[in-house]
VEXDREN-2710 file (C-alpha; in Angstrom, 1 decimal):
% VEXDREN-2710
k/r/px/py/pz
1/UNK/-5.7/28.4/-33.5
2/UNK/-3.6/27.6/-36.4
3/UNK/-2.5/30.6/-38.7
4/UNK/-0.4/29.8/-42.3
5/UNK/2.4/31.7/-40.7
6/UNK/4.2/32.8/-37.3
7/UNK/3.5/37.1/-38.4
8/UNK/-0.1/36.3/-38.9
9/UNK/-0.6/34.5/-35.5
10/UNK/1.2/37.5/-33.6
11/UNK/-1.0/39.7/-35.6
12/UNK/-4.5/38.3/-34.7
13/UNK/-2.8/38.1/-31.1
14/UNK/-2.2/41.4/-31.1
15/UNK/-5.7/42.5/-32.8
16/UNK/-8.2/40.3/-31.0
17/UNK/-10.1/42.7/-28.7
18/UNK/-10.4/40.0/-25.6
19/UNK/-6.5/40.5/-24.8
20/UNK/-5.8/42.7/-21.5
21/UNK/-4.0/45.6/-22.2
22/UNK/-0.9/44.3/-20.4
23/UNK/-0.4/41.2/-22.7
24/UNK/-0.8/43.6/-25.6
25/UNK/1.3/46.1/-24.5
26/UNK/4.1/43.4/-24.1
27/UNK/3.2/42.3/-27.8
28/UNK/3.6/45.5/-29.5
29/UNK/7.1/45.5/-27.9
30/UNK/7.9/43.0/-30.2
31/UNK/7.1/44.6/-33.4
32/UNK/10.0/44.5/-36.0
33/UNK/11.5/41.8/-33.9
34/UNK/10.8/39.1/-36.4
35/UNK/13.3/36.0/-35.0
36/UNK/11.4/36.4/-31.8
37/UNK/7.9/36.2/-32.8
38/UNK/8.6/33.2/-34.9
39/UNK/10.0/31.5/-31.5
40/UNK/6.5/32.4/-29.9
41/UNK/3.5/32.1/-32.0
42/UNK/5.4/29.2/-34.9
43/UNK/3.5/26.6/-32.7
44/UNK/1.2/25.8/-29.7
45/UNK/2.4/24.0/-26.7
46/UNK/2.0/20.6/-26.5
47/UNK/1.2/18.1/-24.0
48/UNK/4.3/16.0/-23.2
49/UNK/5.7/13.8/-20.4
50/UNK/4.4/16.3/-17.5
51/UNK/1.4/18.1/-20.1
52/UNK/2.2/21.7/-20.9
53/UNK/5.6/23.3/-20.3
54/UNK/7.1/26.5/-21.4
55/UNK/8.8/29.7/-21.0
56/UNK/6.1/32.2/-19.3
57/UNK/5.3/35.1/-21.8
58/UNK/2.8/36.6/-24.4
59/UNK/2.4/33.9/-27.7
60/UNK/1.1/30.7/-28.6
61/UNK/4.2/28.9/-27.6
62/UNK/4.5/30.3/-24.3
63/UNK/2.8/30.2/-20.8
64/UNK/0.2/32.6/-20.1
65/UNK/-3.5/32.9/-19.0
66/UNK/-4.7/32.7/-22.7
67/UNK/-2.0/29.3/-23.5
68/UNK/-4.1/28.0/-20.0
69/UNK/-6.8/29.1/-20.4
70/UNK/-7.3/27.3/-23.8
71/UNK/-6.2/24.1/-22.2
72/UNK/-8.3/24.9/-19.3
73/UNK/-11.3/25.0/-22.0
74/UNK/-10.0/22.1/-23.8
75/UNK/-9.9/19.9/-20.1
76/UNK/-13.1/21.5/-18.9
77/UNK/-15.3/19.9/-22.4
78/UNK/-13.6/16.5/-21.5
79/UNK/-15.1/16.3/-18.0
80/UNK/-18.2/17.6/-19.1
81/UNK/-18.5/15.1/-21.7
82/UNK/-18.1/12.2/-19.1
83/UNK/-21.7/12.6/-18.1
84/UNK/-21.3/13.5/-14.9
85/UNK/-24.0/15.4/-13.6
86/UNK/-21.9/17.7/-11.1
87/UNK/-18.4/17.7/-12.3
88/UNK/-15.6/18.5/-10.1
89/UNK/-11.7/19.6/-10.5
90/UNK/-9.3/20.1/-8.1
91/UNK/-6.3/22.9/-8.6
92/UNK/-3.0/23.4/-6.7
93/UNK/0.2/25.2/-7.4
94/UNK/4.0/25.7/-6.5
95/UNK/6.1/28.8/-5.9
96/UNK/6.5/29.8/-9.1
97/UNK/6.2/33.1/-10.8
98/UNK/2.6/33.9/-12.0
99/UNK/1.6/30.3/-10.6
100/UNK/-1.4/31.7/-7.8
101/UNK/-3.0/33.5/-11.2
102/UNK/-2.8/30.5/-13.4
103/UNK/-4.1/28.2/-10.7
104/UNK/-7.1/31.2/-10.3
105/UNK/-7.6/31.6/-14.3
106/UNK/-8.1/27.4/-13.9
107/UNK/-10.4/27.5/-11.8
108/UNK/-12.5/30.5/-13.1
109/UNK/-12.9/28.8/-17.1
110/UNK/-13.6/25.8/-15.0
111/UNK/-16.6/27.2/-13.2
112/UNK/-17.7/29.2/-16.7
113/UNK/-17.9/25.4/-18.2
114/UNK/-20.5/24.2/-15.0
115/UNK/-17.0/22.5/-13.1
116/UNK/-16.7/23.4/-9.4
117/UNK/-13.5/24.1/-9.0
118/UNK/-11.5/23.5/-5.2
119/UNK/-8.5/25.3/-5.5
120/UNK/-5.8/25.5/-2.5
121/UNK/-5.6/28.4/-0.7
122/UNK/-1.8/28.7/-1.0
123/UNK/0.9/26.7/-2.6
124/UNK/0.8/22.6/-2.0
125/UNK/3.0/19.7/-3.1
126/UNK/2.2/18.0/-6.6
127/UNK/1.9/14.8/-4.8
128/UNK/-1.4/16.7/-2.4
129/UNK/-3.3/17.6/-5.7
130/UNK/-3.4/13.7/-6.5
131/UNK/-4.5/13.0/-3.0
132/UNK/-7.1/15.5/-3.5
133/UNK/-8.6/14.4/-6.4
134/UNK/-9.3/11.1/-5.3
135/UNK/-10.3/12.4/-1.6
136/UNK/-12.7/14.5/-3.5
137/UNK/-13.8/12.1/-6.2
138/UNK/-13.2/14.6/-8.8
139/UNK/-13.5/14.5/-12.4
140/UNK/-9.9/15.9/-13.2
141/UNK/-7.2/18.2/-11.4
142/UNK/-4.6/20.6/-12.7
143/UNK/-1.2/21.6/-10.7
144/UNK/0.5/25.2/-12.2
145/UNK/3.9/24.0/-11.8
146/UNK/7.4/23.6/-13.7
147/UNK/8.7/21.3/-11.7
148/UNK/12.5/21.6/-11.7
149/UNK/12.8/23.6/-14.7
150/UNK/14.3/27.1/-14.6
151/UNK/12.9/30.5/-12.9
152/UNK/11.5/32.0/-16.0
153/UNK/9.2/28.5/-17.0
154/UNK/6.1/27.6/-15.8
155/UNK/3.1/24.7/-17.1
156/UNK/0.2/22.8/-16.1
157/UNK/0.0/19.2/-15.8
158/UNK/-3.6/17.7/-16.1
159/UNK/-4.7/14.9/-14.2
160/UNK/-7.8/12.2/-14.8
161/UNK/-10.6/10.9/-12.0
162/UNK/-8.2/8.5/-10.9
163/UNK/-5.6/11.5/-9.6
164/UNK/-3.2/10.2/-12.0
165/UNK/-1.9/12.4/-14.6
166/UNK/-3.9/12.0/-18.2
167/UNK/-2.6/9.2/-20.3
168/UNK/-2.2/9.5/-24.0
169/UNK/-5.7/8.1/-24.5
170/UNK/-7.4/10.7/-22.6
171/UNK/-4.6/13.4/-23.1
172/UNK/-5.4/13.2/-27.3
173/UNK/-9.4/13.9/-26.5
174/UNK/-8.2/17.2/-24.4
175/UNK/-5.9/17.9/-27.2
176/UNK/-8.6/17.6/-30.1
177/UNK/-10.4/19.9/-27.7
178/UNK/-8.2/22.4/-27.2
179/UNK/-6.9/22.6/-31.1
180/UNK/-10.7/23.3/-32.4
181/UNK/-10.8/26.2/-30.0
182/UNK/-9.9/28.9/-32.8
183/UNK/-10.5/32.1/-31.0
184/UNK/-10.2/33.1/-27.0
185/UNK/-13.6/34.2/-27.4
186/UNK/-15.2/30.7/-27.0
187/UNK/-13.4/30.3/-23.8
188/UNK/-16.1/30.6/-20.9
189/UNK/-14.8/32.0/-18.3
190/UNK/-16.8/33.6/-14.8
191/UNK/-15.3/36.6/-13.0
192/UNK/-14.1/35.0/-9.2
193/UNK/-17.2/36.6/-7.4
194/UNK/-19.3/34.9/-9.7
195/UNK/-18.0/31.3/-9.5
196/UNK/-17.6/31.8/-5.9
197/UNK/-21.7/32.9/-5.2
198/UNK/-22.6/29.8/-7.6
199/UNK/-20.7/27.5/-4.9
200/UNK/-17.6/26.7/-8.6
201/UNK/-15.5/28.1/-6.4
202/UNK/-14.3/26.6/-2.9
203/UNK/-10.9/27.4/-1.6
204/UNK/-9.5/23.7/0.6
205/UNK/-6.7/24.0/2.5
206/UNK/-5.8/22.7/6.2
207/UNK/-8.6/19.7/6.1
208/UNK/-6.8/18.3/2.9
209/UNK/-3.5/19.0/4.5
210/UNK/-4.1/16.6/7.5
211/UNK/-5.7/13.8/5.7
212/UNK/-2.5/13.7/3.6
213/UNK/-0.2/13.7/6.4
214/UNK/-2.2/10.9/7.9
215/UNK/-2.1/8.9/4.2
216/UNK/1.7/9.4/4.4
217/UNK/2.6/8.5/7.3
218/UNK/0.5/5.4/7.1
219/UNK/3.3/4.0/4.6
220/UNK/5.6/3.7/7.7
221/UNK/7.1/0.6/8.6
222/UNK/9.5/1.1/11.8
223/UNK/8.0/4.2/13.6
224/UNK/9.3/2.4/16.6
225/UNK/12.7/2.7/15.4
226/UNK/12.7/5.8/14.5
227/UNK/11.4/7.4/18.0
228/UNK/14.2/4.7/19.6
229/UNK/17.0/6.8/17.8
230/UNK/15.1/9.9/16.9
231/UNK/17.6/11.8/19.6
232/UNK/20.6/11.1/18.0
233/UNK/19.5/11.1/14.5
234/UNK/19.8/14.6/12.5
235/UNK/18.6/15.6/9.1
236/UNK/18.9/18.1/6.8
237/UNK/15.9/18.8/5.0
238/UNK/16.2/21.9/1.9
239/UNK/12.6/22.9/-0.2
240/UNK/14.9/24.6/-2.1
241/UNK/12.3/27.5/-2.1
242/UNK/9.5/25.4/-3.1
243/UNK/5.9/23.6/-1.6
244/UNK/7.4/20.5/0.4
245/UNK/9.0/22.7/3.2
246/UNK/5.5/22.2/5.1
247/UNK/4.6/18.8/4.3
248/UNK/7.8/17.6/4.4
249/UNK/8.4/18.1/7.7
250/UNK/5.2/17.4/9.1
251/UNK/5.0/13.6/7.9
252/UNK/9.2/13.4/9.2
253/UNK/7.6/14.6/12.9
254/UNK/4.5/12.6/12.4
255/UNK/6.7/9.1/12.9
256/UNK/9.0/10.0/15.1
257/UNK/11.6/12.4/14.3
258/UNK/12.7/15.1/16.3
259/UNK/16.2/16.9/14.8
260/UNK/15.0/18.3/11.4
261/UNK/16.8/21.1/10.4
262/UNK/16.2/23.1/7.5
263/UNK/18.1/25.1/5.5
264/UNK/17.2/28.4/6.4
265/UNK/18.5/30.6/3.0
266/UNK/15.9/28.0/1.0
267/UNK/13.5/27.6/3.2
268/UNK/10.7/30.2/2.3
269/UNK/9.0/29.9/-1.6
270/UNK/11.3/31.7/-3.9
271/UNK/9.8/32.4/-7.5
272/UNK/13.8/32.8/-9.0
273/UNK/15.3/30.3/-7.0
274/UNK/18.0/33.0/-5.7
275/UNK/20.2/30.0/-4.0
276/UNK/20.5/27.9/-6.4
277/UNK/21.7/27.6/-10.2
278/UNK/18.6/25.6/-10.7
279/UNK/16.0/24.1/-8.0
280/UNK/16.7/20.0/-9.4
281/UNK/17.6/18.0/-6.7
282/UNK/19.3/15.4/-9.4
283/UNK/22.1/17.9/-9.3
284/UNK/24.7/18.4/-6.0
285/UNK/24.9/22.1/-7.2
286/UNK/21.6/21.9/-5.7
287/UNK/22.3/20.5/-2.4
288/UNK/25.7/22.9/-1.7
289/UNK/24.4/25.2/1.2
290/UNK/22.9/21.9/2.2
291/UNK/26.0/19.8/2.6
292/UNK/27.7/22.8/4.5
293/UNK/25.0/22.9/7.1
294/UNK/24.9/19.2/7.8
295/UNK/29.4/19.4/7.8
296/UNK/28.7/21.6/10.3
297/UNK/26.0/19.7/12.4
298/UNK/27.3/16.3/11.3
299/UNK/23.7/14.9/9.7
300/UNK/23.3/11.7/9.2
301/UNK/21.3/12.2/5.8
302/UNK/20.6/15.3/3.5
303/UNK/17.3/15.0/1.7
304/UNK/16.1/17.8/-1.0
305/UNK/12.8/18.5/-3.1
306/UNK/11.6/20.2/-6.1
307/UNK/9.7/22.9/-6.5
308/UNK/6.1/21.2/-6.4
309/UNK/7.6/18.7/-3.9
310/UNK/7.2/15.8/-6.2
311/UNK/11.1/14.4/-6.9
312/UNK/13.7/14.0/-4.0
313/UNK/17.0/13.2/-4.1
314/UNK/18.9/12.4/-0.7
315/UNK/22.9/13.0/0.4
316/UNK/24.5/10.8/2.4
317/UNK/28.0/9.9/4.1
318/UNK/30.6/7.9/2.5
319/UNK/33.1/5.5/3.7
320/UNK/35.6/8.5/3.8
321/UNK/33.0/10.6/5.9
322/UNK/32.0/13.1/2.2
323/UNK/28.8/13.6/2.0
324/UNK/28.2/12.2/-1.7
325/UNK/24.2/12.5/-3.5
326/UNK/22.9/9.6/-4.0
327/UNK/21.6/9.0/-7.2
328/UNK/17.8/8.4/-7.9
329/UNK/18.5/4.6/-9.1
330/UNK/20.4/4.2/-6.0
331/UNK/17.8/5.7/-4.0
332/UNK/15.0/3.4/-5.4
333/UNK/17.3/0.6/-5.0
334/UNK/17.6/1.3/-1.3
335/UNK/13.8/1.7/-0.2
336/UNK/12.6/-1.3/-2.5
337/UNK/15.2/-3.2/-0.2
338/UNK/14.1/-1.5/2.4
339/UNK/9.9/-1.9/2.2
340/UNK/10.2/-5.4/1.1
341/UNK/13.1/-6.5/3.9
342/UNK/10.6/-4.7/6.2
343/UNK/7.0/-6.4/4.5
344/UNK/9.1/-9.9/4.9
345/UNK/10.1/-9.6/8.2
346/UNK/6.9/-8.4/9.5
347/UNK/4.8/-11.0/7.6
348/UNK/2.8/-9.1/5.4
349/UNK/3.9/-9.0/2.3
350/UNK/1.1/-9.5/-0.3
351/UNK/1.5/-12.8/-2.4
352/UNK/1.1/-11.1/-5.3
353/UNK/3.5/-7.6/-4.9
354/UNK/4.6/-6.0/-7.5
355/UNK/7.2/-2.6/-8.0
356/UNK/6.8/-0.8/-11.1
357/UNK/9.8/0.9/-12.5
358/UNK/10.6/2.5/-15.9
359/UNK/12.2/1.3/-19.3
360/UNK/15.2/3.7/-18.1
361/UNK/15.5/2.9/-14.9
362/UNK/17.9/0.7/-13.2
363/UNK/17.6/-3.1/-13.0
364/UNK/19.1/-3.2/-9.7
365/UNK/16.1/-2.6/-8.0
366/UNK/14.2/-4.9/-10.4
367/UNK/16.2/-7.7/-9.3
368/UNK/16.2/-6.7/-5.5
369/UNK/12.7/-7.2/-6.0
370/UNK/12.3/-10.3/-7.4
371/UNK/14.6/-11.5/-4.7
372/UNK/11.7/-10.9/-2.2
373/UNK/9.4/-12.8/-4.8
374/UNK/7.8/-9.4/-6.1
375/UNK/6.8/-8.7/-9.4
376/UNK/8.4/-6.4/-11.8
377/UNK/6.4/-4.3/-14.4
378/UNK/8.0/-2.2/-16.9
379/UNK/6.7/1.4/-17.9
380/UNK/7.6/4.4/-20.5
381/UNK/9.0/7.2/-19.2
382/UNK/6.7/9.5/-17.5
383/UNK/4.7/8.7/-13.9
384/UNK/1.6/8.9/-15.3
385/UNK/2.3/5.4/-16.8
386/UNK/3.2/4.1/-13.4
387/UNK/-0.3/5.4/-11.9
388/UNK/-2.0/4.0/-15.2
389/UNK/-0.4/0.4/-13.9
390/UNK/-1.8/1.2/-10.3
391/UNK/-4.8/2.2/-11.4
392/UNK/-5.5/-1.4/-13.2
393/UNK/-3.9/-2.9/-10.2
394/UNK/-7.0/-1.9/-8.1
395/UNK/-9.1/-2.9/-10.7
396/UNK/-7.9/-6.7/-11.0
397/UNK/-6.7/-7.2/-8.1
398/UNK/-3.8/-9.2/-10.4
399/UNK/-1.0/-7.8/-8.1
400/UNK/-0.6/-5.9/-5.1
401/UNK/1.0/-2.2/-5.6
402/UNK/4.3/-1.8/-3.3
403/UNK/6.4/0.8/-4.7
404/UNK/6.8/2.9/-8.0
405/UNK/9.9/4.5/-9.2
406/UNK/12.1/6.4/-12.1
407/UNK/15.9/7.1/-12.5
408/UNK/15.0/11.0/-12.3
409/UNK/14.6/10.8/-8.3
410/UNK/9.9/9.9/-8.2
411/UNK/9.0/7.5/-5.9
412/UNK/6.2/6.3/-3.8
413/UNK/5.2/4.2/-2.1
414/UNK/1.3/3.6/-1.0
415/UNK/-1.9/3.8/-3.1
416/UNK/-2.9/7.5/-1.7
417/UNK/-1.9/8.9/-4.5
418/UNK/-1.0/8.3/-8.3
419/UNK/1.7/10.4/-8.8
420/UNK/5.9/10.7/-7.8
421/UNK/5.6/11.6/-4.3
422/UNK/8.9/13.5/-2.4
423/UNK/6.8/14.1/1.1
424/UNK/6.1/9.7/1.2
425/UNK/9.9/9.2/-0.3
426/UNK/11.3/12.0/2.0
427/UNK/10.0/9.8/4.9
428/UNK/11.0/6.8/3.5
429/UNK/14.5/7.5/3.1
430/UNK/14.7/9.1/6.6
431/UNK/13.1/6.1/7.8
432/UNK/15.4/3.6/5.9
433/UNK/18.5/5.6/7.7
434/UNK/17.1/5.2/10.6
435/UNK/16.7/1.7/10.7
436/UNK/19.5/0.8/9.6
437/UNK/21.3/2.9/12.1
438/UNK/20.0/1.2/14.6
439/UNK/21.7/-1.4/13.4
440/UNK/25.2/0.1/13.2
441/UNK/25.2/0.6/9.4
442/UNK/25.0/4.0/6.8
443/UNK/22.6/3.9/4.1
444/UNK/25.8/4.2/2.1
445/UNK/27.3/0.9/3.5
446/UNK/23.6/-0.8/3.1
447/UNK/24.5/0.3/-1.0
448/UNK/28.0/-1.2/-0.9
449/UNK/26.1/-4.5/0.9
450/UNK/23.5/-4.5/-2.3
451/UNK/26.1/-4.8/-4.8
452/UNK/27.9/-6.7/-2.9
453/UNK/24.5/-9.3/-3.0
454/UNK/22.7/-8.4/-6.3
455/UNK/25.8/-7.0/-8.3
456/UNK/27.7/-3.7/-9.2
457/UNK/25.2/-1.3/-11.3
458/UNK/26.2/2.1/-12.4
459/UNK/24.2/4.4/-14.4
460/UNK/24.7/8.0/-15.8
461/UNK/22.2/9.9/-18.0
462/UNK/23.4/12.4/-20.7
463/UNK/21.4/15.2/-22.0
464/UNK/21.7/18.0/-24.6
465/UNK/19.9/21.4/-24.7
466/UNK/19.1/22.1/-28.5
467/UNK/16.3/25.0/-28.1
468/UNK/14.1/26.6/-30.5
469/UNK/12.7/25.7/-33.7
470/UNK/15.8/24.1/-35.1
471/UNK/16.4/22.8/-31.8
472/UNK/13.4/20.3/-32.5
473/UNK/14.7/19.8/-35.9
474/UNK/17.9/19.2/-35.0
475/UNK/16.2/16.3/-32.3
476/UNK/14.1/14.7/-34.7
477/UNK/17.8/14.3/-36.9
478/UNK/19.7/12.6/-34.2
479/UNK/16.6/10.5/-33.5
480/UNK/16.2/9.3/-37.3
481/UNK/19.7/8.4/-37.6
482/UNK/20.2/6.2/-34.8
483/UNK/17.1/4.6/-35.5
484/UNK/17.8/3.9/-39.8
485/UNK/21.8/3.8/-39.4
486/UNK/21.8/1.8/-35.8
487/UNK/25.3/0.4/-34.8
488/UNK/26.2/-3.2/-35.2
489/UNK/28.7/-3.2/-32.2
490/UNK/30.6/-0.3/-29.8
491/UNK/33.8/-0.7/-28.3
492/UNK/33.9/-4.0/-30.1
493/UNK/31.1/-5.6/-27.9
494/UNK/27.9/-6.2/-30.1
495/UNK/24.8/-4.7/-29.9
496/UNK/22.4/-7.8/-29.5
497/UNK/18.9/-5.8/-29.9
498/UNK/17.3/-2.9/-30.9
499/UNK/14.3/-1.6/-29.0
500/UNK/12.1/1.2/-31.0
501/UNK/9.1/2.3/-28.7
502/UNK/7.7/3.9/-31.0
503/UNK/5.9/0.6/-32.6
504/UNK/4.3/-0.1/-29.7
505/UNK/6.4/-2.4/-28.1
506/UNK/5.4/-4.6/-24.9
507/UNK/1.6/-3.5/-25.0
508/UNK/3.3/0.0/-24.5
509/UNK/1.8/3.1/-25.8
510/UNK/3.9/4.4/-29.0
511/UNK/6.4/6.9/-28.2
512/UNK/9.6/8.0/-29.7
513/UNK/12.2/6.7/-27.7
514/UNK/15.1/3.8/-28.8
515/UNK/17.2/1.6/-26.3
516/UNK/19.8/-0.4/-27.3
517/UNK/21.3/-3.5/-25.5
518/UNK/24.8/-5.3/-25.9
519/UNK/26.1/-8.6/-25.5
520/UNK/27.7/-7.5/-22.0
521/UNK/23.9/-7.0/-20.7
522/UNK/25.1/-3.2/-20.7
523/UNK/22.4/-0.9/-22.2
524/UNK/21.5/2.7/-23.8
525/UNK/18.5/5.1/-24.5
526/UNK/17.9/7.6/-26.7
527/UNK/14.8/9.8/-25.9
528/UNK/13.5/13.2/-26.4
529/UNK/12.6/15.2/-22.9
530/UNK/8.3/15.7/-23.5
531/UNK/9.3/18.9/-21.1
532/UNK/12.1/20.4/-22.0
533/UNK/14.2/20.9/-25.2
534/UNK/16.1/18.4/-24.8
535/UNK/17.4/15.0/-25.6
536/UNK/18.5/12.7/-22.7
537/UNK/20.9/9.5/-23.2
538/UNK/20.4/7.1/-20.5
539/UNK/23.3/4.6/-19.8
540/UNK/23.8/1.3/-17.8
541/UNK/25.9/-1.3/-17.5
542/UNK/26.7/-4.2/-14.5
543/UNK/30.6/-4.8/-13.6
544/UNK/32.4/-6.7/-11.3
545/UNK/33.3/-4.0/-9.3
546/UNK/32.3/-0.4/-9.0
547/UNK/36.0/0.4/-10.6
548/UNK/34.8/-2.4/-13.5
549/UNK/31.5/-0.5/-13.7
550/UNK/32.6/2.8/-14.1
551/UNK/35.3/1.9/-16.6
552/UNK/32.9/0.4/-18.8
553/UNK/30.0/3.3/-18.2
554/UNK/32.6/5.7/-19.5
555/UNK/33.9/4.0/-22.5
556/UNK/29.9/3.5/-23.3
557/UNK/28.9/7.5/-22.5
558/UNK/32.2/8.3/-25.0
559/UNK/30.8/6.4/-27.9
560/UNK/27.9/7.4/-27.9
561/UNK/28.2/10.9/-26.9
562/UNK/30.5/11.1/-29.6
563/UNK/28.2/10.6/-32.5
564/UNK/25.1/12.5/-30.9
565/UNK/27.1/15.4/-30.7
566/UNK/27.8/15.3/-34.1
567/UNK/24.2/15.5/-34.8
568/UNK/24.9/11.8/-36.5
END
């Protein structure tokens, strides 16, 4: 729906007689407000790292039932074109404002295109709309969710037959869809009493709800252990007002534990996150009322979720009795140690295992795996890549799927779905602290005992907010500087390779992202956020000691900060 000019899209917005009266009413609110029309209608939202993502609101560049709709049609002539004679999506959604009528528009252009459409009754976990897909043996799936992102964003992440979401492959084909779609009139759409007498329409709920819990909780590998110290083991669990708050705690009681408590100001779905700064469990901001309740109850672990209960982050005790967040390479360190400890000791860990992590992820749980005689597969960023990898896994039979992972706190852990998981990590993690209570020890001092065994690792990830349409220009400047001008050394250690993704490097898709290692084995990344507008510096380095290592992490972050931030 490309117009010559951001005035002329607002216009035919604004004139198109299939827009409700509300959406036009907020348009002609913006007349004479030039600066703000350009910042909604200069583009369309694109698919990035998690599909579409964007401030809710009337325009092209925005989230609204037109912005989904059109994807909606885009996805909807994808599946049809498969061949399938009766194609099948499946739709959840999170707490987020306007997220049950997105999720129903979904479902509704899906039906108008032939595509029954399952849609939850009521919000659900990311992680459950993957599950469903495959349960179902759908054609596609959509979430409405913005995962962490602030109160006033929403999106929609699309998923293929294989519950994962779409690769770049199959993403494109939506895209080329969704871009010839030139006026909302060519959306089909049926009214909800329609699609629901033509059976397009069939809410799932409580029968999909079990069968996940059952999946989950068949990832377990001490239930045992946990019911021997269930009684004396207490967690703190926050949603932080989102979808995990059921689930959650249903696969915790399903193995074993008894002493969950949550955190009652988050507990119930919250579209503007009233607790919290913003709903990221990456952040301890996040996890303050948290921390507080388990001081008072002295909790052996903290553990967090997102909004659509797909990332989790987990707070535990130090040596000094502070409860300190754990970071999400520290986290994945711990439960690859943990599952593959567990799969040794038990005797049934698979010849050929493998744990797939990303190009900005931590090698400490790379080399915790190999240890154990895994393999380790490399990924871009994004989890879609790391279902993608499963996916061919099951296809081969080459290796043996054991756990999946990213710095920015996804996990999982079993083949029941294809997507980060926070209900199977949640459990995990629990179940990780449990054990290794039993033994005596903290998951903190299980953390000291890994770098005490496979060295000190320390990462930190940098990011800067540039939003707008300059914003993205200002992005793409940093981004071509670093990769025509690189540096030939920092802090007088040189830099012994350049890494620029977007060649194609590895048998990895193209994408705009460069990492840059140093004679010390230390290592940085520069890549744009495909959800927010933002671009994130990862870090890493190995010392001798965590001292060493955070020394050497700082002197790193200062050089390099130093010239992003003057847009070098």
């Amino acid at each position: 729906m490309a117009q010559t000019t951001a005035q002329a899209e607002y216009q035919a917005w604004l004139e198109d007689i299939n827009m409700d009266a509300e959406t036009k009413a907020e348009l002609a609110g913006l007349q004479g407000q030039t600066a703000e029309i350009e910042e909604r209608f200069y583009r369309d939202l694109e698919f990035g790292t998690g599909g579409l993502r964007g401030v809710i609101g009337a325009g092209t560049n925005r989230i609204n039932r037109y912005t989904v709709a059109r994807a909606t049609q885009g996805l909807a002539e994808f599946i049809v074109a498969s061949g399938n004679q009766r194609p099948s999506a499946v739709i959840a959604y999170d707490s987020r404002n306007q997220s049950p009528e997105l999720a129903l528009e979904t479902a509704l252009v899906l039906a108008g295109n032939g595509v029954k459409a399952y849609l939850f009754e009521s919000l659900r976990p990311t992680p459950e709309l993957s599950f469903a897909v495959r349960h179902f043996k759908s054609d596609a799936g959509v979430v409405i969710t913005a995962s962490h992102n602030p109160p006033e964003y929403n999106g929609y992440k699309a998923y293929g037959s294989d519950g994962g979401q779409l690769v770049p492959a199959d993403a494109e084909q939506v895209i080329a869809r969704v871009n010839a779609i030139d006026s909302f009139s060519k959306i089909k759409r049926l009214s909800r009493e329609e699609a629901e007498q033509n059976g397009l329409l069939v809410r799932i709920g409580a029968e999909i709800d079990e069968a996940y819990i059952q999946a989950v909780a068949s990832v377990s590998r001490n239930p045992e252990v946990v019911r021997s110290v269930s009684g004396d083991f207490k967690i703190v669990y926050t949603p932080l007002h989102g979808a995990g708050n059921l689930p959650v705690r249903r696969a915790l009681e399903r193995i074993g534990f008894t002493q969950i408590s949550v955190v009652a100001e988050q507990e119930l779905p919250d579209a503007n996150f009233s607790t919290v700064k913003s709903p990221n469990p990456e952040e301890r901001e996040a996890f303050a009322l948290a921390i507080e309740a388990a001081k008072q109850q002295q909790a052996d672990i903290i553990i967090g979720t997102d909004p659509d209960c797909d990332r989790m982050g987990a707070v535990v005790k130090n040596a000094q009795g502070e409860y300190v967040v754990l970071t999400g390479n520290q986290s994945g360190a711990i439960m690859v140690n943990y599952l593959l400890e567990s799969m040794k000791q038990q005797g049934d860990l698979p010849a050929n295992a493998a744990v797939i992590k990303t190009i900005v992820t931590s090698e400490m749980g790379a080399v915790i795996a190999r240890h154990y005689g895994a393999a380790v597969l490399n990924t871009l960023t994004g989890f879609k890549y790391i279902g993608e990898k499963m996916t061919q896994f099951e296809q081969s039979g080459q290796h043996t799927f054991v756990f999946g992972y990213e710095e920015s706190y996804g996990y999982l852990a079993g083949t029941h779905a294809r997507d980060k998981d926070a209900v199977v990590a949640s459990m995990l993690i629990c179940e990780a602290a449990a054990y290794y209570k039993s033994q005596g020890k903290t998951l903190y001092e299980v953390l000291q005992e890994l770098y005490a065994r496979f060295g000190t690792f320390l990462e930190r990830l940098e990011s800067r907010t540039l939003k707008g349409k300059d914003g993205v220009s200002q992005i793409a400047s940093i981004m071509d500087s670093w990769r025509s001008a690189p540096p030939s050394d920092l802090n007088g250690i040189a830099v012994e390779a350049v890494q620029d993704y977007s060649q194609g490097l590895d048998g990895l898709p193209k994408e705009n992202v460069l990492k840059y290692t140093l004679a010390d084995g230390s290592w940085f990344c520069l890549r744009p956020s495909g959800t927010e507008p933002k671009i994130k510096v990862y870090f890493a380095v190995q010392g001798a000691s965590e001292q060493d290592a955070e020394q050497k992490v700082q002197r790193l972050v200062q050089s390099v900060m130093t010239r992003v931030d003057n847009h070098e």
